[in-house]
N, C-alpha and C positions, 0 to 999 in steps of 0.2 A: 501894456498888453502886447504889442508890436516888437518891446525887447524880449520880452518873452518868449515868443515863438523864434525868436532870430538866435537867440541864444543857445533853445530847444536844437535849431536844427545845427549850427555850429558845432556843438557839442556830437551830435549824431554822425558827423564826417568826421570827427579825427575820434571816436571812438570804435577799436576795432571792432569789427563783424563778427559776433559768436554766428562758430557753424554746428551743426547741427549733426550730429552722424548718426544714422539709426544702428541701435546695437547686435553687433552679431553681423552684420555686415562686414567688416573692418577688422583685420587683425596687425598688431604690431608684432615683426619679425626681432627674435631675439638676437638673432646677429649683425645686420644690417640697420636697425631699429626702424625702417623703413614699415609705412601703413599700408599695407597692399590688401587687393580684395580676396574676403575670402574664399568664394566659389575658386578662382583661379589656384588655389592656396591646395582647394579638396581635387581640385584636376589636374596637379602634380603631385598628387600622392601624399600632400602632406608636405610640399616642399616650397620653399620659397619660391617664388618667379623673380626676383630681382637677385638673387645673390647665390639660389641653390640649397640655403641650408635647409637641412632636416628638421622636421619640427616633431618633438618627440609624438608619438602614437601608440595606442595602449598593444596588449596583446593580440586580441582578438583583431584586429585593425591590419596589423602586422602579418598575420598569419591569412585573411581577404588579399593583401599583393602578392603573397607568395605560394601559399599551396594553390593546387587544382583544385575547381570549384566542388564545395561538396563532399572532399574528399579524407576528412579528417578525421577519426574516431578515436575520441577524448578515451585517454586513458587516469585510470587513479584520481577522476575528479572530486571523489566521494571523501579523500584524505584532507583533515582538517587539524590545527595546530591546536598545542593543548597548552598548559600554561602552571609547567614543571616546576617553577621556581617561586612560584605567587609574585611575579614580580609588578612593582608599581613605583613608577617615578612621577610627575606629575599628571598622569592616569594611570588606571590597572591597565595589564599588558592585555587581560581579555575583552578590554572594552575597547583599545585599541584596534584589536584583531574586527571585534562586531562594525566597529565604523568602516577598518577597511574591506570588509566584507559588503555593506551596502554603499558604498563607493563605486566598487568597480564589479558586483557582479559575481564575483571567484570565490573560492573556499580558500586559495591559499594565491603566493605571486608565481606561479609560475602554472603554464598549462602544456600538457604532454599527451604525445600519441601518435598514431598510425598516421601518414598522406602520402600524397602525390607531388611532386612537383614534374613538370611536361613529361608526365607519365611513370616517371622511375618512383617507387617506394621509399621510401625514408621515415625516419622514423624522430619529430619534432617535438623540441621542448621550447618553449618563447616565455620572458621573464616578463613581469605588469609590474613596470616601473611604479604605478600608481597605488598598488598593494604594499601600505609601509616602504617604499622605495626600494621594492624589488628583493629587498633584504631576503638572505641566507638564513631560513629555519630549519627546524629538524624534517619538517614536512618535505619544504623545497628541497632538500637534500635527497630526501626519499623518493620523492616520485621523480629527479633525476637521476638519481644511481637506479629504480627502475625501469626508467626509459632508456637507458645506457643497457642494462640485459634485457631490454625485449628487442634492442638493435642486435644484437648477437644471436637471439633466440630465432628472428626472421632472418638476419643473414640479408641485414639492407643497412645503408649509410643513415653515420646518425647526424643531425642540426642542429646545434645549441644557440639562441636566438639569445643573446645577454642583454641588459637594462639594471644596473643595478646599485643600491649603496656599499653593498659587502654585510658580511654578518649580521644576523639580527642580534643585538644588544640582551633585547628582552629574555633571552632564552642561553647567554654564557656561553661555558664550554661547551654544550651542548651544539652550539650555533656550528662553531670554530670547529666541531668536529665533521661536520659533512663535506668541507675540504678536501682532509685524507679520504675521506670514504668515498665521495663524487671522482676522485683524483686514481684511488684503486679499480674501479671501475673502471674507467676509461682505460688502465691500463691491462687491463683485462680484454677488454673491447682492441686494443690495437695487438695483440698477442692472437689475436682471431682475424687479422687481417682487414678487416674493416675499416671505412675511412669516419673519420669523426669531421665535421667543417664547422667553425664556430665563425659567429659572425657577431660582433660587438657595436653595440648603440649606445647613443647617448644618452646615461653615464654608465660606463662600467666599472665599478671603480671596488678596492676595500677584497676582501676575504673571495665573491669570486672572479677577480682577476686575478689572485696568488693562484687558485685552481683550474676549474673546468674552462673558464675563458681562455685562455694561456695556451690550453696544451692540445688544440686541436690542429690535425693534419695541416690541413689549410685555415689559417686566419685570415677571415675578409672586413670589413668595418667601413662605418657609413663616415660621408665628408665630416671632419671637424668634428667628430664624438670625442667625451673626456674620457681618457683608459688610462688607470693607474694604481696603483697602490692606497697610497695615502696621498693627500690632495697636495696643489702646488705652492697652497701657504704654509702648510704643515713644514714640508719639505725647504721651503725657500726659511723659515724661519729656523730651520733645523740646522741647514749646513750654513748656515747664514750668509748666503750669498742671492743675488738674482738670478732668475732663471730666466734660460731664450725664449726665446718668442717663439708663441706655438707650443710651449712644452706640453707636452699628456694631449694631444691633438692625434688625430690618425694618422694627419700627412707627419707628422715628426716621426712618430712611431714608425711609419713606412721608409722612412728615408733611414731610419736608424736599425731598418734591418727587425723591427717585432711582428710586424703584419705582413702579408702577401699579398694586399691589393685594398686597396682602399675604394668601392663600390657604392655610384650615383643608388641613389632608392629604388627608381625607373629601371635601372639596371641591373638590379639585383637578383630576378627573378631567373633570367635567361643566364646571368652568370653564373649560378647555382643548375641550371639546365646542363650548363656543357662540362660540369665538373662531373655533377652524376654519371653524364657521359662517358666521361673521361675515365674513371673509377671503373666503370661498368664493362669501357673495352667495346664501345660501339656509339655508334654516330649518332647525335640526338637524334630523335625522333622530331619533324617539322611541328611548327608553328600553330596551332588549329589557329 
C-alpha cells in the first residue's frame, strides 16, 4: 500500500501539468502564433499587442473604426444574388449563398452607401470577407458600380474597403464581367474629377485586384495583407522558381512602387481624415 502511494505521487512530479484555459478568453495570433489575451486583442482594434498584426474583421466591424458614429445610410441592401447557371458542385450555389447569408447577416459580401468620416461625405463600399470570401458576383458588382455613380451624383469622394478571393466561380462569365463594368465606372468617376481611395485588406486577391482594387487615386493597405493576382504557389509553381520573401505582402508591394502607404488599423481613420482634407482643399476639421 505504501508503494503505491509513493509510486502515485512520483508519477504526479514528472507528469506535466495540464492547464486549463477558459475558452474565449485566449486567442492564437496567426502571425506571431503567440497566445495573447483577447480583451487586449478587441482594445486594439482587432490587432495584435505582440507583433501588430491585423486580425481579419467582418464588414460591419470595419466600417464602427472608420465612419462617424451613426453616420451611414445603407444603400441597395435589398439586392440579392440569383443563381443563373443552376450551378452545383459539391452543393447547389443557392444553398451556398442561404448559409452565407445566415453566417454573416448580409444579403450579399459587400455593403455600400452614404457616411462621414471627421465630418467630410464620402461615399463607402467595405467587402464581408466571410460572405463566400468576399467573392465578385453579379450583385457585388452592381451595387459597386452603383455606389461608384451615387459618388458622382453627390459630388463627394469615393472608398472601396477590399477583402476578397476574386471572382465568384458559381456564377462564370457573368462574375468576370463586373470587372470591366466596376473598372468603366470608375473611369467615369475620375473623368468627373473625383477622388476614388481604395484601401486593401487581408486577402485581396483574384479578379478584384485585376480591377477596382488597383485603380484607385490613392492606394492605402493594412500591415502584411496578401494583394495579388493569383496566389504565391500558383505563381512559384508556374515560373518555377522561388519567390522573396514577403512576396504579395503590402510592405513589398510598397517598396515596389503598387501602394501609397501602407496604414496601422489605429491609424487609419485619421489617415483617411487628412486626405478628405486634402482632396477637399481645406484643413481638417479637429478631433471631437
Amino acid at each position: 500500500m505504501v508503494a503505491w502511494f509513493w509510486k502515485r505521487d512520483k508519477d504526479a512530479k514528472e507528469r506535466p501539468r495540464k492547464v486549463v484555459i477558459a475558452e474565449g478568453l485566449w486567442i492564437k495570433c496567426d502571425s506571431c502564433k503567440e497566445i495573447v489575451y483577447r480583451a487586449e486583442v478587441e482594445r486594439a482594434g482587432r490587432v495584435c499587442p505582440k507583433c501588430r498584426y491585423p486580425f481579419r474583421i467582418s464588414a460591419r466591424e470595419r466600417l464602427a473604426l472608420l465612419i462617424d458614429e451613426g453616420s451611414l445610410e445603407e444603400r441597395d441592401a435589398g439586392l440579392v444574388s440569383q443563381d443563373p447557371l443552376g450551378f452545383k458542385d459539391t452543393k447547389r450555389y443557392r444553398d451556398r449563398l442561404k448559409s452565407a447569408k445566415e453566417k454573416t447577416g448580409l444579403e450579399e459580401a459587400v455593403i455600400s452607401g452614404l457616411a462621414r468620416i471627421g465630418a467630410f461625405p464620402v461615399v463607402v463600399c467595405v467587402f464581408e470577407f466571410e460572405f463566400m470570401g468576399g467573392s465578385m458576383a453579379s450583385v457585388v458588382g452592381e451595387k459597386i458600380a452603383r455606389a461608384i455613380e451615387l459618388a458622382g451624383v453627390k459630388r463627394v469622394p469615393l472608398i472601396i474597403l477590399s477583402a476578397s478571393g476574386g471572382a465568384r466561380m458559381q456564377e462564370g462569365i457573368l462574375s468576370l464581367m463586373q470587372m470591366a463594368k466596376t473598372a468603366a465606372a470608375l473611369q467615369r468617376l475620375g473623368e468627373e474629377r473625383l477622388p476614388y481611395i481604395s484601401i486593401l485588406t487581408d486577402p485581396t486577391t483574384g479578379g478584384v485586384t485585376a480591377s477596382v482594387a488597383m485603380l484607385g487615386d490613392v492606394i492605402l493597405a493594412e500591415p502584411r495583407a496578401l494583394i495579388g493576382f493569383a496566389g504565391p504557389r500558383v505563381i512559384s509553381e508556374t515560373i518555377r522558381q522561388p519567390l522573396p520573401e514577403g512576396f504579395q505582402r503590402s510592405e513589398f508591394l510598397l517598396e515596389h512602387g503598387q501602394l501609397d502607404l501602407v496604414v496601422e488599423r489605429r491609424d487609419l481613420k485619421e489617415t483617411l481624415r487628412r486626405l478628405l482634407a486634402f482632396f477637399a482643399d481645406r484643413p481638417p476639421l479637429p478631433v471631437p
